[in-house]
Every structure is written in structure tokens, then in C-alpha cells.
Predicted model as a PDB file, atoms N, CA, C, CB and O in Angstrom, pLDDT in the B-factor column:
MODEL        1                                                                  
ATOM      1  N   UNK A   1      64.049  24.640 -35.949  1.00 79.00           N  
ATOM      2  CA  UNK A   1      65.154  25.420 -35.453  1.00 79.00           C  
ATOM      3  C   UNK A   1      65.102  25.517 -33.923  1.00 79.00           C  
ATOM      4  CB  UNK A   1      65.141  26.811 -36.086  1.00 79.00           C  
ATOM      5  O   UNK A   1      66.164  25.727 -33.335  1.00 79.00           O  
ATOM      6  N   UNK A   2      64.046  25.394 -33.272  1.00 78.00           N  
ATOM      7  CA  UNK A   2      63.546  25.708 -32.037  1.00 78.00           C  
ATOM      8  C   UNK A   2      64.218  24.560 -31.350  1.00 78.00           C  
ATOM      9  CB  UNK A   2      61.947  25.823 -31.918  1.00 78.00           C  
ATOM     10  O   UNK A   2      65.282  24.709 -30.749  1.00 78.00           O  
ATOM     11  N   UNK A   3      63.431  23.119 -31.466  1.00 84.00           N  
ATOM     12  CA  UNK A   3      64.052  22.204 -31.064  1.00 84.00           C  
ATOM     13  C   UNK A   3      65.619  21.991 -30.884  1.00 84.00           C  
ATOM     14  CB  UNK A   3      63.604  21.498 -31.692  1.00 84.00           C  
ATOM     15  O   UNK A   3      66.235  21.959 -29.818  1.00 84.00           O  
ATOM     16  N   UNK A   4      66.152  21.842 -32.254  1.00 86.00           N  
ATOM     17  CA  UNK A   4      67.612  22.240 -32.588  1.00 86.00           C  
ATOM     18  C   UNK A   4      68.386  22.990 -31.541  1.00 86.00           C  
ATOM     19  CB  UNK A   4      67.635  23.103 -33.803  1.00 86.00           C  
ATOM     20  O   UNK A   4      69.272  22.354 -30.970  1.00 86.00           O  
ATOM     21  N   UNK A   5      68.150  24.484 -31.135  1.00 85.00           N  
ATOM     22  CA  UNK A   5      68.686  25.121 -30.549  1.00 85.00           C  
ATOM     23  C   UNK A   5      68.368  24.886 -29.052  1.00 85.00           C  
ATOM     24  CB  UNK A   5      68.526  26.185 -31.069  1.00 85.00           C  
ATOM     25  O   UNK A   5      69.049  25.435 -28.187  1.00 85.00           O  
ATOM     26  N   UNK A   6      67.238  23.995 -28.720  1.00 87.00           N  
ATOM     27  CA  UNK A   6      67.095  23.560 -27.503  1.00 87.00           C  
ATOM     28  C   UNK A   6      67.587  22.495 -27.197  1.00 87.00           C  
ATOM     29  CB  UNK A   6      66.071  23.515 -27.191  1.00 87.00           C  
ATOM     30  O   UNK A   6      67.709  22.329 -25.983  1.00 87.00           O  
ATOM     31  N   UNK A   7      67.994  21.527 -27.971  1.00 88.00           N  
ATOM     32  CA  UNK A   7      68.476  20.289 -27.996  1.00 88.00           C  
ATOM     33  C   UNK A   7      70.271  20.853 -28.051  1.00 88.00           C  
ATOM     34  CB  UNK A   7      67.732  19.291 -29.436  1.00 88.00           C  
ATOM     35  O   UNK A   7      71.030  19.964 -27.665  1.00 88.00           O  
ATOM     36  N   UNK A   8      70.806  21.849 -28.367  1.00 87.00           N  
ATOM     37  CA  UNK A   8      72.658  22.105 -28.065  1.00 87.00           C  
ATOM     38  C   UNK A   8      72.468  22.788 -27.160  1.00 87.00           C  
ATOM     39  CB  UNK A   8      73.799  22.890 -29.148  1.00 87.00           C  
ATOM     40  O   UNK A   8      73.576  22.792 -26.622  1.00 87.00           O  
ATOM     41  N   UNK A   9      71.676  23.551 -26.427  1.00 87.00           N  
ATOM     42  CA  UNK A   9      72.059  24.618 -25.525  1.00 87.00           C  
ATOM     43  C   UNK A   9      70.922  24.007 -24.267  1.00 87.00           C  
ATOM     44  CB  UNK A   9      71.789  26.432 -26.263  1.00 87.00           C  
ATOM     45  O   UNK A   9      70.920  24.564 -23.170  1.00 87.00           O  
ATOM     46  N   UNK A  10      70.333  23.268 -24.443  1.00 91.00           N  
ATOM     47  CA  UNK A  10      69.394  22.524 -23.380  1.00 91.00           C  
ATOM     48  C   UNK A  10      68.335  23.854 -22.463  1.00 91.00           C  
ATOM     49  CB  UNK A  10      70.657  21.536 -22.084  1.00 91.00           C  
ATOM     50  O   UNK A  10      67.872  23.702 -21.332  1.00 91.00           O  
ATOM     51  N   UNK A  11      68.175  25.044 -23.305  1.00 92.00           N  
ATOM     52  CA  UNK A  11      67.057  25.884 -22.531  1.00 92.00           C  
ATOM     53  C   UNK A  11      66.855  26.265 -24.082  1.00 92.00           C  
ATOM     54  CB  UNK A  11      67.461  27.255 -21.105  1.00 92.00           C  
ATOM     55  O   UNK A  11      67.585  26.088 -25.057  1.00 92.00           O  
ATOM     56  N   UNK A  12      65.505  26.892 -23.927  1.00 92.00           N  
ATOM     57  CA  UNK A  12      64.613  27.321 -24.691  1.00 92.00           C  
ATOM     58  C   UNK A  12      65.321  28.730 -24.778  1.00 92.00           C  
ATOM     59  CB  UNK A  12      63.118  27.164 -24.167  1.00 92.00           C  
ATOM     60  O   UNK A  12      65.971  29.302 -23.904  1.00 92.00           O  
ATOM     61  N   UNK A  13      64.956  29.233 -26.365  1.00 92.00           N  
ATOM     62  CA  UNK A  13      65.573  30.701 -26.845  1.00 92.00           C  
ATOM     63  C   UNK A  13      65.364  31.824 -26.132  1.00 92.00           C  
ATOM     64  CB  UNK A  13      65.114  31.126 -28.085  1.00 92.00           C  
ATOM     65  O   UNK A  13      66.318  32.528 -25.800  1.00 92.00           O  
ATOM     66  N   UNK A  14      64.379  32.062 -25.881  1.00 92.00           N  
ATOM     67  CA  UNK A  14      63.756  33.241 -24.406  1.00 92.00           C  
ATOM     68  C   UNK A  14      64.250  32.429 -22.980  1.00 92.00           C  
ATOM     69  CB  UNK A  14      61.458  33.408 -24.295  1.00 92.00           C  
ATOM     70  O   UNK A  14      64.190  33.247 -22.063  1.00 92.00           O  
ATOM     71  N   UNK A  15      64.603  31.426 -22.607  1.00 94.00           N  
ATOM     72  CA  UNK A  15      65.823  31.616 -21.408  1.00 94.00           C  
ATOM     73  C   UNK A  15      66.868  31.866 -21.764  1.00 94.00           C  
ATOM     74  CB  UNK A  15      66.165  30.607 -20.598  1.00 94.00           C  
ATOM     75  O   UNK A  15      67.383  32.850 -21.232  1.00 94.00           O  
ATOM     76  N   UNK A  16      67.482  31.290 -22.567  1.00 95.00           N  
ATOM     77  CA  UNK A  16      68.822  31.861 -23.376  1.00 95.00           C  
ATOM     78  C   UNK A  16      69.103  33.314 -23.265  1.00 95.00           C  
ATOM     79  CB  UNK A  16      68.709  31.620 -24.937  1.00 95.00           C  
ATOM     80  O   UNK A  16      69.761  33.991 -22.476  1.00 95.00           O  
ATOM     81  N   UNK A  17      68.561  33.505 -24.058  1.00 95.00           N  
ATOM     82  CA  UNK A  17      68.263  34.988 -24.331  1.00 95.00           C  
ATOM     83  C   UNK A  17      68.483  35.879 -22.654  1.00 95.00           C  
ATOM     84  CB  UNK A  17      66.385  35.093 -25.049  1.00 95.00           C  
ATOM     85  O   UNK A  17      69.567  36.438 -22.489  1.00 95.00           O  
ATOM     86  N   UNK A  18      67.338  35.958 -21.411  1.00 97.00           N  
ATOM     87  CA  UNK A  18      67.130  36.151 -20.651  1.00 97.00           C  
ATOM     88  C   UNK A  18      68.661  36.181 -19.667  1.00 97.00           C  
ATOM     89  CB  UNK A  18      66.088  35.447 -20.574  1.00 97.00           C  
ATOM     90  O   UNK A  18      69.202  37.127 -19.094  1.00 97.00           O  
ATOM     91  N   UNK A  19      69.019  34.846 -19.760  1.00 96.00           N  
ATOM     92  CA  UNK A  19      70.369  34.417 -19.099  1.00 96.00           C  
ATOM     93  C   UNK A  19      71.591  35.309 -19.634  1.00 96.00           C  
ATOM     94  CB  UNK A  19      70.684  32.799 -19.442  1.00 96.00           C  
ATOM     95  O   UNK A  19      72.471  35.404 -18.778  1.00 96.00           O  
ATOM     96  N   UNK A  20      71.864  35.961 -20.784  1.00 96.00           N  
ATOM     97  CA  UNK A  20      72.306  36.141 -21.897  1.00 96.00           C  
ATOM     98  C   UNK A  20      72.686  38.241 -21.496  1.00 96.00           C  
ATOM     99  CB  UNK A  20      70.947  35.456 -23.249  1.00 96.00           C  
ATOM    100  O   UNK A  20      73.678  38.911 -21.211  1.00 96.00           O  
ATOM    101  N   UNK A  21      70.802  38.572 -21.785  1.00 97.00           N  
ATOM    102  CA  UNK A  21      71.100  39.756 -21.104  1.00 97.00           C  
ATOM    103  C   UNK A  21      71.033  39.915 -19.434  1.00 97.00           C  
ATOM    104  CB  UNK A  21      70.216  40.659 -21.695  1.00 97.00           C  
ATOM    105  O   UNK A  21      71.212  41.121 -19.266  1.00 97.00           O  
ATOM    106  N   UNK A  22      70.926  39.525 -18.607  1.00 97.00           N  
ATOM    107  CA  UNK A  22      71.121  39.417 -17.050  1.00 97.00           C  
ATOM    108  C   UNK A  22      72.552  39.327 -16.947  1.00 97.00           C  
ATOM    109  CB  UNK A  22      70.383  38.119 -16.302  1.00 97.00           C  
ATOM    110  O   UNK A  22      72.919  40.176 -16.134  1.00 97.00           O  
ATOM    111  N   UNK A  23      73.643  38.598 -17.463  1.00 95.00           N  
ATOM    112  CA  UNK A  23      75.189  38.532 -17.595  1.00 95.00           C  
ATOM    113  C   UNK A  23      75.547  39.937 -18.026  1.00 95.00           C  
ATOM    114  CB  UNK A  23      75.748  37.374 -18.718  1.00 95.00           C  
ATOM    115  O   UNK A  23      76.402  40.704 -17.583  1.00 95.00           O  
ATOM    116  N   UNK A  24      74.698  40.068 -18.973  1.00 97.00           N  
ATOM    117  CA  UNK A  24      75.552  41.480 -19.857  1.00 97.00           C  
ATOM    118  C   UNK A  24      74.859  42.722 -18.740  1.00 97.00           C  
ATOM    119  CB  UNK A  24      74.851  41.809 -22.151  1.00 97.00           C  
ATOM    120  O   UNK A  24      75.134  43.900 -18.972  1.00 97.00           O  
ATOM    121  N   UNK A  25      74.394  42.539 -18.117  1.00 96.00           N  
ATOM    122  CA  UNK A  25      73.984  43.764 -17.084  1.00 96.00           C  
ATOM    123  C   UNK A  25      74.960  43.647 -15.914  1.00 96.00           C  
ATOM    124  CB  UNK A  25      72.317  43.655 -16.461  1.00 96.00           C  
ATOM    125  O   UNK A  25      74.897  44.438 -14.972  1.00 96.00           O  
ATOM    126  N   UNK A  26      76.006  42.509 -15.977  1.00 94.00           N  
ATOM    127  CA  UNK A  26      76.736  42.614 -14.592  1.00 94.00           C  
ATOM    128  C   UNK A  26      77.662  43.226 -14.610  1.00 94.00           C  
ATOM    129  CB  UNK A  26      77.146  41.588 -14.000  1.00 94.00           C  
ATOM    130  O   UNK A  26      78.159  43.506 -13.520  1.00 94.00           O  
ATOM    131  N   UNK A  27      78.365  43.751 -15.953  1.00 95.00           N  
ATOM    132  CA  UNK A  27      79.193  44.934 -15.690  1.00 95.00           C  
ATOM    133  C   UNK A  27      78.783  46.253 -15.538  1.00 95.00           C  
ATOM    134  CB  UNK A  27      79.983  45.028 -16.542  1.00 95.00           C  
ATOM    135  O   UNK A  27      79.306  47.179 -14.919  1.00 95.00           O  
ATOM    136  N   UNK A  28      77.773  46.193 -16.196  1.00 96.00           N  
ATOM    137  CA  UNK A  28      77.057  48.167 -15.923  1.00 96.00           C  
ATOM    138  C   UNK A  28      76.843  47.789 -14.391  1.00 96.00           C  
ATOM    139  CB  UNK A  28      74.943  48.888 -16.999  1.00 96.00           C  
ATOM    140  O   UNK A  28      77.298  48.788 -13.832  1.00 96.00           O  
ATOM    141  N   UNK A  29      76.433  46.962 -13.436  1.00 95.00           N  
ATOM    142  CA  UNK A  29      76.422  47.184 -12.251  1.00 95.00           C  
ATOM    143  C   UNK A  29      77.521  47.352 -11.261  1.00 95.00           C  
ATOM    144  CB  UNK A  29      75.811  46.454 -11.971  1.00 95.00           C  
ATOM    145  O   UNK A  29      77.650  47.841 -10.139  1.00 95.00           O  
ATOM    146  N   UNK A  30      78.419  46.609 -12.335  1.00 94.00           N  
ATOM    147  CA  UNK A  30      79.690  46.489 -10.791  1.00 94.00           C  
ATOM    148  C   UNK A  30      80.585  47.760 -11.397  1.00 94.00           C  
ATOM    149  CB  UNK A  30      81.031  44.477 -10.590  1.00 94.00           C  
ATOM    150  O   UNK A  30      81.652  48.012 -10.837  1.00 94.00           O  
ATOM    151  N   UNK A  31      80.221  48.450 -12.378  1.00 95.00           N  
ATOM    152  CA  UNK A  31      80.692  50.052 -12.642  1.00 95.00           C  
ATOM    153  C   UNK A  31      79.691  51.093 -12.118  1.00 95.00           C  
ATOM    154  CB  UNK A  31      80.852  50.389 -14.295  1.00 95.00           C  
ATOM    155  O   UNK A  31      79.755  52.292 -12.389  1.00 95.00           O  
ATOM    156  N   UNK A  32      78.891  50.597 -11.449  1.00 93.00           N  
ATOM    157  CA  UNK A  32      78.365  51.341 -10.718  1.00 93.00           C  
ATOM    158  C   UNK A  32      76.976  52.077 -11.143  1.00 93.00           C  
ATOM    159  CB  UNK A  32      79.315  52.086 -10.451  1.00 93.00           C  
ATOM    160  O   UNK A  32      76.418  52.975 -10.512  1.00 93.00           O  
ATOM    161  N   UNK A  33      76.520  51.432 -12.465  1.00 96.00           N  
ATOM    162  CA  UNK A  33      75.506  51.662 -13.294  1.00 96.00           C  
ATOM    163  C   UNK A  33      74.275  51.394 -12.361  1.00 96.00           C  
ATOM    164  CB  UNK A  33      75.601  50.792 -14.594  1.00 96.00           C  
ATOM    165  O   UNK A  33      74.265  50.268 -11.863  1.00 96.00           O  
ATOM    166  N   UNK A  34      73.228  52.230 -12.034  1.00 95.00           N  
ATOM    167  CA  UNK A  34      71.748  52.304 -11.945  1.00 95.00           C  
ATOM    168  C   UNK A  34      71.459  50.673 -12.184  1.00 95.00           C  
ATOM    169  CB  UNK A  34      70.991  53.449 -13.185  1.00 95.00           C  
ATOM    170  O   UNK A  34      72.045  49.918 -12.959  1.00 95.00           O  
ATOM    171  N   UNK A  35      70.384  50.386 -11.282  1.00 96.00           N  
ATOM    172  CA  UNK A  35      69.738  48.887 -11.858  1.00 96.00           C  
ATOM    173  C   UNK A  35      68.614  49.224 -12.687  1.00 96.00           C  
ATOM    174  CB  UNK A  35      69.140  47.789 -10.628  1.00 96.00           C  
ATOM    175  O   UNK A  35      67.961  48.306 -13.183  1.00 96.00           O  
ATOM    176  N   UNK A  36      68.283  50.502 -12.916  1.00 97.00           N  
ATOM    177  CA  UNK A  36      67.285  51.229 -13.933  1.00 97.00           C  
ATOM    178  C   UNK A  36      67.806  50.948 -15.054  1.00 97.00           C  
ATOM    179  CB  UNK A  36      67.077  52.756 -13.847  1.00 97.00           C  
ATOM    180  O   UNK A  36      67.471  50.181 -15.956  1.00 97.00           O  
ATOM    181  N   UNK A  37      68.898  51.837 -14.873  1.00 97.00           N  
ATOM    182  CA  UNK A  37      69.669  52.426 -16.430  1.00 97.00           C  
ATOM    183  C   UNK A  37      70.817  50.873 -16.884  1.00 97.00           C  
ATOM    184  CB  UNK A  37      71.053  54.437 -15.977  1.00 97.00           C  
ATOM    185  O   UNK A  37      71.557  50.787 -17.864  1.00 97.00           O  
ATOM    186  N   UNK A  38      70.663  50.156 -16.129  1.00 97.00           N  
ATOM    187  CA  UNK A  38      71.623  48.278 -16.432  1.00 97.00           C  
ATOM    188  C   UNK A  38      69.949  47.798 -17.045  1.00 97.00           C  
ATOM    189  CB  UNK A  38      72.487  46.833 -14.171  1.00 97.00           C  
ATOM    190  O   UNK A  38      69.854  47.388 -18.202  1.00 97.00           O  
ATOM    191  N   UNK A  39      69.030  47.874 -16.383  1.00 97.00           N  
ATOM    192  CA  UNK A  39      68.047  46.948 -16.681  1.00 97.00           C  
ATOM    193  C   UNK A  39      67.681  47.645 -18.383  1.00 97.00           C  
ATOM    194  CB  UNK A  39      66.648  46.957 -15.333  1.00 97.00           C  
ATOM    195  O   UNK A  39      67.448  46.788 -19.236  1.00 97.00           O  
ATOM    196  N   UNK A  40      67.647  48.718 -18.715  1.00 98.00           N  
ATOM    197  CA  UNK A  40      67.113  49.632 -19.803  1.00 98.00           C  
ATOM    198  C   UNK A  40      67.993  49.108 -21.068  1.00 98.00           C  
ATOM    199  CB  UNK A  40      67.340  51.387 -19.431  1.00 98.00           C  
ATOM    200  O   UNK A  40      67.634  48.680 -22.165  1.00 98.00           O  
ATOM    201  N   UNK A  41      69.536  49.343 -20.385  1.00 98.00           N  
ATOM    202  CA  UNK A  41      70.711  49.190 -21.558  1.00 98.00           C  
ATOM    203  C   UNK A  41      70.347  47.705 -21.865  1.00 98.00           C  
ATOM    204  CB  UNK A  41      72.563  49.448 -21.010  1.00 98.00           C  
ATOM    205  O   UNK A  41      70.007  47.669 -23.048  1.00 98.00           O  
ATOM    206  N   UNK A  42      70.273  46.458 -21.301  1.00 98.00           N  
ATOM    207  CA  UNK A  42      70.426  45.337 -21.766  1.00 98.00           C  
ATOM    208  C   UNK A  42      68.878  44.940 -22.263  1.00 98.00           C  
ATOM    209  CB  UNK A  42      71.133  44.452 -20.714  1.00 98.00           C  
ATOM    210  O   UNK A  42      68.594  43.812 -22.666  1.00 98.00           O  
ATOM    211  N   UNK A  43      68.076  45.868 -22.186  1.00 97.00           N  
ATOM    212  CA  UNK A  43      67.121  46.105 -22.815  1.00 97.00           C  
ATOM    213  C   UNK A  43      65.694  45.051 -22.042  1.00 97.00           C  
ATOM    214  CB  UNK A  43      67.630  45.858 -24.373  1.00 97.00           C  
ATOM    215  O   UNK A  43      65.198  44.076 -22.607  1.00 97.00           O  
ATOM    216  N   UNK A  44      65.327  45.515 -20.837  1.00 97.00           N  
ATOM    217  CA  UNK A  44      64.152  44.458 -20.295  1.00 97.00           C  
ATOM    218  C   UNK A  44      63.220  45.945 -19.835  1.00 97.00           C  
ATOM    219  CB  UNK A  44      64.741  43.034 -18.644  1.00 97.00           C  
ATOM    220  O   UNK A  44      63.650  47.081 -19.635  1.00 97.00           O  
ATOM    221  N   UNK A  45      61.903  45.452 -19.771  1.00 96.00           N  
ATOM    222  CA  UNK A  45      60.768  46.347 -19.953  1.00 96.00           C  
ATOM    223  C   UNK A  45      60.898  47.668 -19.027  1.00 96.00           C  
ATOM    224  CB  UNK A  45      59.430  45.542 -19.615  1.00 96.00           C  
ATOM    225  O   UNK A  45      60.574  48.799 -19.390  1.00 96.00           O  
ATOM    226  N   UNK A  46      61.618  47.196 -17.323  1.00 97.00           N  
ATOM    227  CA  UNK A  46      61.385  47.964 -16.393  1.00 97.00           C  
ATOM    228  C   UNK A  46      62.354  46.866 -15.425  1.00 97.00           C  
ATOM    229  CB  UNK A  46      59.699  48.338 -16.104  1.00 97.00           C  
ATOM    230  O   UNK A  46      62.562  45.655 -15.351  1.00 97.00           O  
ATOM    231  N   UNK A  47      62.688  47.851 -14.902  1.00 96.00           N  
ATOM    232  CA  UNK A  47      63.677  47.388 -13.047  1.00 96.00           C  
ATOM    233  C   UNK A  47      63.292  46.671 -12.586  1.00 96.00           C  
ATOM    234  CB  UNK A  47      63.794  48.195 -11.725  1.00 96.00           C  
ATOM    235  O   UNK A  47      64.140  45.936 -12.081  1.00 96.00           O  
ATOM    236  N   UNK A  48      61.753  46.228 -12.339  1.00 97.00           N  
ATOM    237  CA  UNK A  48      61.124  45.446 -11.849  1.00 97.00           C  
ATOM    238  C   UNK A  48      61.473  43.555 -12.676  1.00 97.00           C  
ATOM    239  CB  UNK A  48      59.660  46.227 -11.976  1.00 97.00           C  
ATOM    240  O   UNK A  48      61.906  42.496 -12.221  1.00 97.00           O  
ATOM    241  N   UNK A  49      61.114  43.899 -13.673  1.00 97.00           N  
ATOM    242  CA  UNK A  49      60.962  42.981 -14.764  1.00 97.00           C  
ATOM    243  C   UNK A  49      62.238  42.313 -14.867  1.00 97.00           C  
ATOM    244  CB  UNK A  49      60.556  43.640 -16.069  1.00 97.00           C  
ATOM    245  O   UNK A  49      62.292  41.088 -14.980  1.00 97.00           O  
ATOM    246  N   UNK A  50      63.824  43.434 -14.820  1.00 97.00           N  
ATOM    247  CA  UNK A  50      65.143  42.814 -14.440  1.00 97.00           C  
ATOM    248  C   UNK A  50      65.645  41.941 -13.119  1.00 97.00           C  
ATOM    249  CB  UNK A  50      65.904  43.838 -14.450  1.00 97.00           C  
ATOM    250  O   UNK A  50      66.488  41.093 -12.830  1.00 97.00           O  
ATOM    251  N   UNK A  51      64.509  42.753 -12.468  1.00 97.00           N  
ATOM    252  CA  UNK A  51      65.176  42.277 -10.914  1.00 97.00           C  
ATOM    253  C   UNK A  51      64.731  41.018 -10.755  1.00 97.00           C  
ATOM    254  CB  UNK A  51      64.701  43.152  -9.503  1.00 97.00           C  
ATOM    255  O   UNK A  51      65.389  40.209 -10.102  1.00 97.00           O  
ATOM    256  N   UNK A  52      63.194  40.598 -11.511  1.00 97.00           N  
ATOM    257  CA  UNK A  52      62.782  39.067 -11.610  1.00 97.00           C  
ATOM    258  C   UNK A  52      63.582  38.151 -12.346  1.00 97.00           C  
ATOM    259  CB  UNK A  52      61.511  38.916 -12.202  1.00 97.00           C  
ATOM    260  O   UNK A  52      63.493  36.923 -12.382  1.00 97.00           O  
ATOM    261  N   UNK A  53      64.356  38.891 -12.916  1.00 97.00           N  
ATOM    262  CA  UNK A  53      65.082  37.660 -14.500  1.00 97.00           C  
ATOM    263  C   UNK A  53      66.249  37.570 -13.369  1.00 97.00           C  
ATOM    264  CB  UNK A  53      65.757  38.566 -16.811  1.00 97.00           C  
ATOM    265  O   UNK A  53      66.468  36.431 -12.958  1.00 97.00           O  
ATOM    266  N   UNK A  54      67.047  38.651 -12.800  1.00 96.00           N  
ATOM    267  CA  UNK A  54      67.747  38.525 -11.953  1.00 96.00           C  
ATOM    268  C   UNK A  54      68.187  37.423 -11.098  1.00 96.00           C  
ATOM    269  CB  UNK A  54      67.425  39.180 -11.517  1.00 96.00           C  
ATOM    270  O   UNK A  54      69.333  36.978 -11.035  1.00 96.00           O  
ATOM    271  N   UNK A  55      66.922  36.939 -10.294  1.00 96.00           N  
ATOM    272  CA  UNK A  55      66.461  36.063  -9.306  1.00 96.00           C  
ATOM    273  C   UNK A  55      66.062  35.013  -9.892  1.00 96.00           C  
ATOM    274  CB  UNK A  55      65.510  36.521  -8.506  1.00 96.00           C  
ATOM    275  O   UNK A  55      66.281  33.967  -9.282  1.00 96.00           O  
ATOM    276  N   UNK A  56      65.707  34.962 -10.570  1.00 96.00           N  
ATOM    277  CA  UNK A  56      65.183  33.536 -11.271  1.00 96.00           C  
ATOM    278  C   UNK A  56      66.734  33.305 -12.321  1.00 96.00           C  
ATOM    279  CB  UNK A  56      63.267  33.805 -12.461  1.00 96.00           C  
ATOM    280  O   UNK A  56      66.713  32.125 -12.671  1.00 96.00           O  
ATOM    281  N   UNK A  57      67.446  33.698 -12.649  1.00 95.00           N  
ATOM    282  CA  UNK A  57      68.410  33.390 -13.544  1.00 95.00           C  
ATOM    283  C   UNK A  57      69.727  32.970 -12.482  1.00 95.00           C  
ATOM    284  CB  UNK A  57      68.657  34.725 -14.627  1.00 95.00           C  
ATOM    285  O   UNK A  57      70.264  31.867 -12.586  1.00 95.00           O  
ATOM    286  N   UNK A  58      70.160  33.958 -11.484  1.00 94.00           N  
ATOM    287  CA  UNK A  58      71.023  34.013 -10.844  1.00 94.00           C  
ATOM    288  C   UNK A  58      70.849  33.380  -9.315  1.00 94.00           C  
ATOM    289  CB  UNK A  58      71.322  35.219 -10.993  1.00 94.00           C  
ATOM    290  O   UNK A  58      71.743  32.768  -8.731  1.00 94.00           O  
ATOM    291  N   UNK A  59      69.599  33.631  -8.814  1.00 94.00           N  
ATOM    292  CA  UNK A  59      69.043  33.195  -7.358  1.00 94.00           C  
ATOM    293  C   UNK A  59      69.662  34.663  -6.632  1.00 94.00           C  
ATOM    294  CB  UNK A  59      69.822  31.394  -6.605  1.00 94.00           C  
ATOM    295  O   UNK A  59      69.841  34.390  -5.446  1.00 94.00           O  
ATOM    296  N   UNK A  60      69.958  35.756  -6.833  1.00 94.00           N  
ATOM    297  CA  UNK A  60      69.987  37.097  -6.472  1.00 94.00           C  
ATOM    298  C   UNK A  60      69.439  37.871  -7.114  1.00 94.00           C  
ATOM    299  CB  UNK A  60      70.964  37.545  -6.361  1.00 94.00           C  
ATOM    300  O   UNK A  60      68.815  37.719  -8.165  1.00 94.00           O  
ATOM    301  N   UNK A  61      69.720  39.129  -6.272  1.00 94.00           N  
ATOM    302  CA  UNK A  61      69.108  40.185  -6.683  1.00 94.00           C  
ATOM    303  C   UNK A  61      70.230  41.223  -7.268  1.00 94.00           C  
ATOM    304  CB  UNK A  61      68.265  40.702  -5.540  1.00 94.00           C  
ATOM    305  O   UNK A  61      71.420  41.134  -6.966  1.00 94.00           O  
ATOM    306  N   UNK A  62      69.656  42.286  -8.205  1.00 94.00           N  
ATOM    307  CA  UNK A  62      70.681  42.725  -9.015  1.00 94.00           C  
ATOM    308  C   UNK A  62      71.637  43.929  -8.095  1.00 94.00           C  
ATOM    309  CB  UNK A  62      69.942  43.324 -10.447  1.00 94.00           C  
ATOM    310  O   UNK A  62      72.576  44.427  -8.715  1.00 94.00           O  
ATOM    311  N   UNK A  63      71.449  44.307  -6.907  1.00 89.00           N  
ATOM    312  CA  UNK A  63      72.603  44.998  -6.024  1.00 89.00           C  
ATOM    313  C   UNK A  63      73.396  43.986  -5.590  1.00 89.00           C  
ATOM    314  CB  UNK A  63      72.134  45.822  -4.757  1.00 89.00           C  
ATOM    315  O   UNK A  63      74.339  44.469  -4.964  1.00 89.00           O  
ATOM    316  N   UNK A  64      73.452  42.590  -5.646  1.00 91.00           N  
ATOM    317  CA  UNK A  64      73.804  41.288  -4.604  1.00 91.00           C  
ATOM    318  C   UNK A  64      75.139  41.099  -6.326  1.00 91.00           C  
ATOM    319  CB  UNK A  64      71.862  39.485  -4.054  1.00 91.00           C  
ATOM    320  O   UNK A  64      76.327  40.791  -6.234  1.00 91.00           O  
ATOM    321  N   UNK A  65      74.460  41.374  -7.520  1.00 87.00           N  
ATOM    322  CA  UNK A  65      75.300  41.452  -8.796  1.00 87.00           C  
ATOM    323  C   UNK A  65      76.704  41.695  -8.704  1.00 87.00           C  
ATOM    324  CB  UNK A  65      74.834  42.453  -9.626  1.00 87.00           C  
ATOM    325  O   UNK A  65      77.742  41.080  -8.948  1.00 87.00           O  
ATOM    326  N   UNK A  66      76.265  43.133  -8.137  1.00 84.00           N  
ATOM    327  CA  UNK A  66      77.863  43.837  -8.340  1.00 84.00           C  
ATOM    328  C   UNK A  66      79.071  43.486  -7.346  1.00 84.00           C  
ATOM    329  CB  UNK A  66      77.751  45.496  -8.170  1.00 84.00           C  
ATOM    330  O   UNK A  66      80.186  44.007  -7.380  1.00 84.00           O  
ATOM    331  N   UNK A  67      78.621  42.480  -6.435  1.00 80.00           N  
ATOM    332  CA  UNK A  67      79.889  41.743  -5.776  1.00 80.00           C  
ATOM    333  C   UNK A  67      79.988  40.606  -6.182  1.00 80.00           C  
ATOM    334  CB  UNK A  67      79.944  41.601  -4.385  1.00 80.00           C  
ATOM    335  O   UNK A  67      81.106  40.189  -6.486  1.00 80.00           O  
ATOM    336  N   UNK A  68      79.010  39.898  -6.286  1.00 71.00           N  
ATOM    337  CA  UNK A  68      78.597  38.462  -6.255  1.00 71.00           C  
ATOM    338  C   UNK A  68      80.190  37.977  -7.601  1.00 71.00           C  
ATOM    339  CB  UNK A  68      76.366  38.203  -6.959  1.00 71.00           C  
ATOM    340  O   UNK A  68      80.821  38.808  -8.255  1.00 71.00           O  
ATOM    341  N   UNK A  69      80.395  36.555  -7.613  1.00 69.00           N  
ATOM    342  CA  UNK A  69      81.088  35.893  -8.808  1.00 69.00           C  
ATOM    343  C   UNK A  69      80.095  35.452  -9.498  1.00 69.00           C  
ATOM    344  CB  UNK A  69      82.059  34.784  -8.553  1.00 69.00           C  
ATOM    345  O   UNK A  69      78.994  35.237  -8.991  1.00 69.00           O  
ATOM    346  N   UNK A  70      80.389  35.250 -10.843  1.00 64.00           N  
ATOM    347  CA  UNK A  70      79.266  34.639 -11.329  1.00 64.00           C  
ATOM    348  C   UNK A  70      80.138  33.447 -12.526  1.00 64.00           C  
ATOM    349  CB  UNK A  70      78.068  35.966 -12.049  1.00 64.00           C  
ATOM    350  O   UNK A  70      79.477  32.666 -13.210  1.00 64.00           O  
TER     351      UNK A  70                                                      
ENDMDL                                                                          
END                                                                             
């Protein structure tokens, strides 16, 4: 299944995933949502931990979110 789902979507299920909730945190930010309480709702360990998926997913940081296009 692993392969499979890496072979149609060309990233592995935990980047997926990762890419997946980092998107779904860009509206709690550009409504003005906490990068605490965005990082909590889309469910990642700590602010810290979002702000890395952030940057590594997007090449920003999650205040750079709430203007940025994506």
C-alpha cells in the first residue's frame, strides 16, 4: 500500500500527510488564528514542530502564511 500510494502521489504518507496539515493551518492563520492554537488545531506536537513543517513544506515561516499565495 505504501509503495502504491507513493508511486500516485510521488511523496511518502508522512509528507503527504505533513503537506496536507500545513495547508489546512493557512486559513486559521490568515483569520488571524495564533500559530500556537493553528499549529494545535491541525494537530502537530508544538509551534515549534509547525513552524519546521512550515519551512520545509512551504520555504516560509508560518506569520509569512497569512499573506503569502500558496
Amino acid at each position: 500500500m505504501q509503495r502504491s500510494f507513493s508511486s500516485q502521489t510521488g511523496l511518502s504518507f508522512s509528507a503527504w500527510r505533513t503537506r496536507l496539515r500545513v495547508r489546512a493551518a493557512v486559513p486559521l492563520l490568515r483569520e488571524g488564528v495564533s500559530v500556537a492554537r493553528a499549529a494545535e488545531a491541525v494537530g502537530f506536537s508544538s509551534p515549534s514542530a509547525f513552524s519546521s513543517a512550515c519551512r520545509t513544506v512551504t520555504g516560509r515561516t508560518p506569520g509569512c502564511l497569512r499573506t503569502a499565495e500558496l
